[in-house]
C-alpha positions as CSV (number, residue, x, y, z in Angstrom):
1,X,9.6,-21.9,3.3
2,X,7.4,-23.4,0.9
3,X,9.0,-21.8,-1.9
4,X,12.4,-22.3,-1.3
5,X,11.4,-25.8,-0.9
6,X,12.3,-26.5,2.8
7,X,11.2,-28.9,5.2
8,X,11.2,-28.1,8.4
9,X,9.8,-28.5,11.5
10,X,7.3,-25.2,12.1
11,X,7.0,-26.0,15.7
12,X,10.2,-25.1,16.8
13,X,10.5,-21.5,18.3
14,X,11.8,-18.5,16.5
15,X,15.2,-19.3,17.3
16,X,15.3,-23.1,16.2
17,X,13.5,-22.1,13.1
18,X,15.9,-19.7,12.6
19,X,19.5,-21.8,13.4
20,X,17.2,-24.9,11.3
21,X,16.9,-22.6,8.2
22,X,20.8,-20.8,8.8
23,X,22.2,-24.5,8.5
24,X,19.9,-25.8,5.7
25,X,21.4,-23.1,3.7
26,X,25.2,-23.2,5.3
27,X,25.3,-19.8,6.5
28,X,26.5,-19.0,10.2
29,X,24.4,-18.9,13.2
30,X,26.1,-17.8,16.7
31,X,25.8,-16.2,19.6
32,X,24.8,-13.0,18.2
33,X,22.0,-14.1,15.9
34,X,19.9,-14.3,18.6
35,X,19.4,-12.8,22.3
36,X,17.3,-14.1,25.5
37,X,13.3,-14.2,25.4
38,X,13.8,-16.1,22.1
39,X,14.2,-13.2,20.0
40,X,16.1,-13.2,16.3
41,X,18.7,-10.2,16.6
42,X,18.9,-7.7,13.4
43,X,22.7,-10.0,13.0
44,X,20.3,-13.3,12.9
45,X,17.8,-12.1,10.5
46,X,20.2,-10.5,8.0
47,X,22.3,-14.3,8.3
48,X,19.0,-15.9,7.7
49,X,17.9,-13.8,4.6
50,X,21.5,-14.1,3.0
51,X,20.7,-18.0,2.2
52,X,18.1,-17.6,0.1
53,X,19.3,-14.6,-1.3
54,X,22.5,-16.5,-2.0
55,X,20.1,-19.2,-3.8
56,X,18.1,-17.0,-5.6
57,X,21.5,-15.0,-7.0
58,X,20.1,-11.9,-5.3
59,X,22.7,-11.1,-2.7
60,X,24.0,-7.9,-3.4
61,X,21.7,-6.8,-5.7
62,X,19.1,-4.2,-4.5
63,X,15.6,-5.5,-4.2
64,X,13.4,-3.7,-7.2
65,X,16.0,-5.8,-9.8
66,X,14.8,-9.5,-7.7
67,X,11.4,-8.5,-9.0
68,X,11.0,-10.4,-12.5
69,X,8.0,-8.5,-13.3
70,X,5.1,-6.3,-11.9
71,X,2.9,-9.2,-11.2
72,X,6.0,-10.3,-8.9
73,X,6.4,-7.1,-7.1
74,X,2.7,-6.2,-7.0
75,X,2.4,-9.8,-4.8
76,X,5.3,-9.4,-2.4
77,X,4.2,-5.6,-2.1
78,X,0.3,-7.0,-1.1
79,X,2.2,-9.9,1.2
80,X,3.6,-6.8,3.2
81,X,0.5,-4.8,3.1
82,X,-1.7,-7.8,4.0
83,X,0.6,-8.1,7.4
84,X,0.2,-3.9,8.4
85,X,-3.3,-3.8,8.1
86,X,-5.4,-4.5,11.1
87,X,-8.5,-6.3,10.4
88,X,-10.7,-3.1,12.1
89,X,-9.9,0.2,11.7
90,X,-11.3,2.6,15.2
91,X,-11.0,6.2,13.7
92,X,-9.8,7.7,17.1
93,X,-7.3,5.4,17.2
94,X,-6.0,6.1,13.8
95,X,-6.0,9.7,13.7
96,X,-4.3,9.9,17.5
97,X,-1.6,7.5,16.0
98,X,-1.1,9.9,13.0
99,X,-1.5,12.9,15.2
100,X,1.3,11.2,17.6
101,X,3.8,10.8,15.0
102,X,3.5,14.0,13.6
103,X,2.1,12.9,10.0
104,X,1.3,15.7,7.7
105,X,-2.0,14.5,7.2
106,X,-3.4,13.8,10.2
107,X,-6.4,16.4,10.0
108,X,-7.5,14.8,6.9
109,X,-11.4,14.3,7.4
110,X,-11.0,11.0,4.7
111,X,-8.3,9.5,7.3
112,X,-8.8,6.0,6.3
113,X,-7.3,6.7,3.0
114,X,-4.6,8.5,4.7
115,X,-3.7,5.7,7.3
116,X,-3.2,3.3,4.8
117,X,-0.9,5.7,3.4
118,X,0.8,6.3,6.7
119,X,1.3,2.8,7.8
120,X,1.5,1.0,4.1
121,X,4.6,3.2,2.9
122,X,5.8,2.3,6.5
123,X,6.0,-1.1,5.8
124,X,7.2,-1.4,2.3
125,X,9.9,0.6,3.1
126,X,11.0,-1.1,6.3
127,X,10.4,-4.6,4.3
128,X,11.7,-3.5,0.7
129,X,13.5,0.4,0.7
130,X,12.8,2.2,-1.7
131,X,10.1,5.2,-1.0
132,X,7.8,8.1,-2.2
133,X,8.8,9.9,-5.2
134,X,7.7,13.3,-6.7
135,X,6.9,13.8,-10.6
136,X,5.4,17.0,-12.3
137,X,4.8,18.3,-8.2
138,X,2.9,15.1,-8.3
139,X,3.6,12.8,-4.9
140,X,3.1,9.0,-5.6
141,X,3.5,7.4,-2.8
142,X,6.0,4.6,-2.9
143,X,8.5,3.6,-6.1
144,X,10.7,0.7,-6.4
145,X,10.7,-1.4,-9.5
146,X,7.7,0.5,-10.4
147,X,6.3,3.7,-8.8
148,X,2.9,2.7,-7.2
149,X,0.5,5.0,-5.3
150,X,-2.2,3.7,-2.2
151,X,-5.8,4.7,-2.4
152,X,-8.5,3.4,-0.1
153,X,-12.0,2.9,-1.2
154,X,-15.1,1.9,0.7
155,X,-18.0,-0.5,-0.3
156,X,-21.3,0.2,-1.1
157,X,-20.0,3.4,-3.3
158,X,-19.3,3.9,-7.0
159,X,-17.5,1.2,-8.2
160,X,-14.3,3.9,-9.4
161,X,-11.5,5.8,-8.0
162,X,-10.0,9.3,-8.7
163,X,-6.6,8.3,-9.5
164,X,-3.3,11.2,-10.2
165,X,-2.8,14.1,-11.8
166,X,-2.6,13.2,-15.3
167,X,0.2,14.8,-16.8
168,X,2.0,12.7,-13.6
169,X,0.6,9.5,-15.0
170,X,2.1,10.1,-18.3
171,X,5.3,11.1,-17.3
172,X,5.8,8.2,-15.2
173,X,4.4,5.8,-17.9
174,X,7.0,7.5,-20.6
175,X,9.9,6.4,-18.3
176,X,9.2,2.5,-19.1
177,X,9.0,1.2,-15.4
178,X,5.4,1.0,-15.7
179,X,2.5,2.7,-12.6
180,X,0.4,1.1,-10.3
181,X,-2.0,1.4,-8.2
182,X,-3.0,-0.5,-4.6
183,X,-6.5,-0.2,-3.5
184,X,-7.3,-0.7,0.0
185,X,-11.4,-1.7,-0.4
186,X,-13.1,-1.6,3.4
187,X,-16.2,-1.1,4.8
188,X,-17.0,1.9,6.1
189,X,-18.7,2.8,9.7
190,X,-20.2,5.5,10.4
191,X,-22.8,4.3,13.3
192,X,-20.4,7.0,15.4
193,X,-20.4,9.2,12.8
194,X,-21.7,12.5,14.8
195,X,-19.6,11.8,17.6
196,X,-16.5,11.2,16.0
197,X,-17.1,14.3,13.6
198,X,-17.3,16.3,17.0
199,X,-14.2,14.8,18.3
200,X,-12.5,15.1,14.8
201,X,-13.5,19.1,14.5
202,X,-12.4,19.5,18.4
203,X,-9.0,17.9,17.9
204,X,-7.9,19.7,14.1
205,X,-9.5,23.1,15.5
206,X,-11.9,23.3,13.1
207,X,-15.8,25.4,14.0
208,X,-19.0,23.3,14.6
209,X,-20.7,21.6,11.9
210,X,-23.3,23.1,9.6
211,X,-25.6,22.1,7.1
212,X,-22.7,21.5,4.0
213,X,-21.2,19.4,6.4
214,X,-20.8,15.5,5.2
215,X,-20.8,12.6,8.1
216,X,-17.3,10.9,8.1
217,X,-16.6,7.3,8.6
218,X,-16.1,6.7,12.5
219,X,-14.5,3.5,11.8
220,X,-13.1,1.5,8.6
221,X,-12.9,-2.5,8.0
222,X,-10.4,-3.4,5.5
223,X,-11.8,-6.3,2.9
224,X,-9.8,-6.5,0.0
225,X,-6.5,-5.4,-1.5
226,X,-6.3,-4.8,-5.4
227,X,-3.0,-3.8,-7.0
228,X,-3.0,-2.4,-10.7
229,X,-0.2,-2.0,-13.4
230,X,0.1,-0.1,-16.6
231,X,3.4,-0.5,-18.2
232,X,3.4,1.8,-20.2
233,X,1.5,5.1,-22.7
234,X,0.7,2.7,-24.5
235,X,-0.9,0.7,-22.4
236,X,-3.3,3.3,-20.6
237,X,-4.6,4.1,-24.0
238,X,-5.8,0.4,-24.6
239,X,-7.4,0.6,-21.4
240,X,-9.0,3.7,-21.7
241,X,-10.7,2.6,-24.9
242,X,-12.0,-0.4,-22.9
243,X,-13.5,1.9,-20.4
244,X,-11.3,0.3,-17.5
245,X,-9.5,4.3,-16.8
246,X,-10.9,7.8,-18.0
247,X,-10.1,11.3,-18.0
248,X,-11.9,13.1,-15.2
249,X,-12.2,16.7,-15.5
250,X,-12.2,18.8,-12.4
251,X,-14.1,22.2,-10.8
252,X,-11.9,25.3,-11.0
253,X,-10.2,26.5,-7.9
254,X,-11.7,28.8,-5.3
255,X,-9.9,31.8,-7.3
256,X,-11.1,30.4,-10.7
257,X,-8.2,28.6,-12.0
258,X,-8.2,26.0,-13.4
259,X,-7.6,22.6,-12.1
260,X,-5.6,19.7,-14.2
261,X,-7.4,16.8,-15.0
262,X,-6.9,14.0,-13.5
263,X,-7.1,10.1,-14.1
264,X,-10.1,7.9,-12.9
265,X,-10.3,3.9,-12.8
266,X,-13.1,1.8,-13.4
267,X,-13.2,-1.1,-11.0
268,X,-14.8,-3.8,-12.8
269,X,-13.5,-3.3,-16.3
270,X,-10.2,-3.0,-14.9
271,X,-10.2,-6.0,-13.4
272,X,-11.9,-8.1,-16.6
273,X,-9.3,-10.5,-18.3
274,X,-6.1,-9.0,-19.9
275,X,-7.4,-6.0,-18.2
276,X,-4.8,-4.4,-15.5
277,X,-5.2,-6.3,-12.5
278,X,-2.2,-8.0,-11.5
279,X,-2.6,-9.1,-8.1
280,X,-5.4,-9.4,-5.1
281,X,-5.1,-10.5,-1.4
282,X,-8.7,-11.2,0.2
283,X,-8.4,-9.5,3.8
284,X,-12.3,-10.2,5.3
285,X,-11.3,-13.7,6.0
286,X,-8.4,-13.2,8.5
């Protein structure tokens, strides 16, 4: 409301706020734009949103073309993110709510990384449309103006990220929408490490642990989200020869083949000035 430059009275319940803000911006508010237990019907919200919309010469339109440029839709992205994410993460939790709804990666022994994913594509599609797309057999996980992809990253590790396959990266870049990337940074817990390791092994099937097996994270707490941009080829090459992205060449495959590289970020130099940062929400203070 601050934006769109309204004063109204906050304290009023859903449904005031929502008739105030309806006749502010001369659009109709009945009956059916709201129900009992003071609750904003799907009628209601779509009669509220058309006002602004309306204002902002957006009605009609889809939403990737409101978006003036990626620093735009990198912040509402991060608004919508910042709103999913619970402030602690209980691993049990997580992976019985992936398990529950049937999500592909629910085994996953990194499952942080893969709950964001589950719940963050989740919410920018219910809040935005849009959705995952596939390039070069590549998944990136959501695309609307731009194609983004979600990685979570702990604290206390190497300050870089192992990003997409490469040849995905470029192909994306050469179709002049730009890529991101949205880091989830959290702190990692594994004082139930053993336990939830059983449990984890237990529920995907998997045989007892030995001694190659690594401790996993019984629990995650989200600090800080980063979202990244390149526009363009051009682009990634001026960072990479700031040392903000390299080229990160991977093991062969169990058989021998050869795997395709694959890009890598660097943290701090990305996020220097002019580097590729665009936007940042701090989470530890909620």
């Amino acid at each position: 409301m601050v934006g769109l430059g309204l004063d109204l009275d906050t304290s009023l319940n859903k449904v005031e706020l929502g008739a105030a803000i309806a006749h502010r911006f001369g659009v109709a508010w009945g009956d059916s734009a709201w129900s009992t237990g003071q609750t904003i019907t799907l009628v209601g919200l779509n009669n509220v949103l058309a006002g602004p919309e309306r204002l902002l010469g957006a009605l009609g339109r889809p939403l990737a073309d409101t978006f003036a440029s990626p620093f735009d839709e990198a912040h509402a992205l991060l608004a919508v993110l910042d709103d999913a994410i619970a402030a602690r993460w209980d691993g049990r939790a997580c992976v019985e709510e992936m398990r529950a709804a049937e999500y592909r990666n629910w085994r996953q022994t990194e499952w942080a990384g893969w709950y964001f994913e589950y719940l963050g594509v989740a919410a920018l599609i219910n809040a935005f449309g849009g959705g995952p797309r596939r390039v070069h057999n590549t998944s990136f996980d959501y695309a609307l103006r731009s194609t983004w992809d979600l990685k979570a990253h702990s604290t206390g590790k190497e300050r870089g990220a192992i990003l997409n396959d490469l040849d995905a990266v470029k192909a994306c870049l050469g179709e002049g929408s730009g890529l991101g990337f949205i880091v989830l940074t959290g702190d990692p817990d594994y004082s139930g490490g053993l336990k939830f390791d059983a449990w984890h092994r237990d529920l995907r099937g998997a045989g007892p642990a030995h001694e190659r097996s690594r401790a996993l994270k019984s629990g995650f707490g989200p600090v800080r989200l980063d979202a990244f941009h390149l526009p363009d080829a051009s682009a990634l090459d001026l960072a990479r020869s700031q040392g903000a992205y390299a080229v990160m060449q991977q093991g062969r495959q169990p058989d021998g083949a050869a795997r395709k590289p694959k890009l890598k970020i660097n943290f701090a130099a990305a996020m220097k000035p002019h580097g590729s940062l665009v936007a940042s929400r701090d989470l530890a203070a909620r």
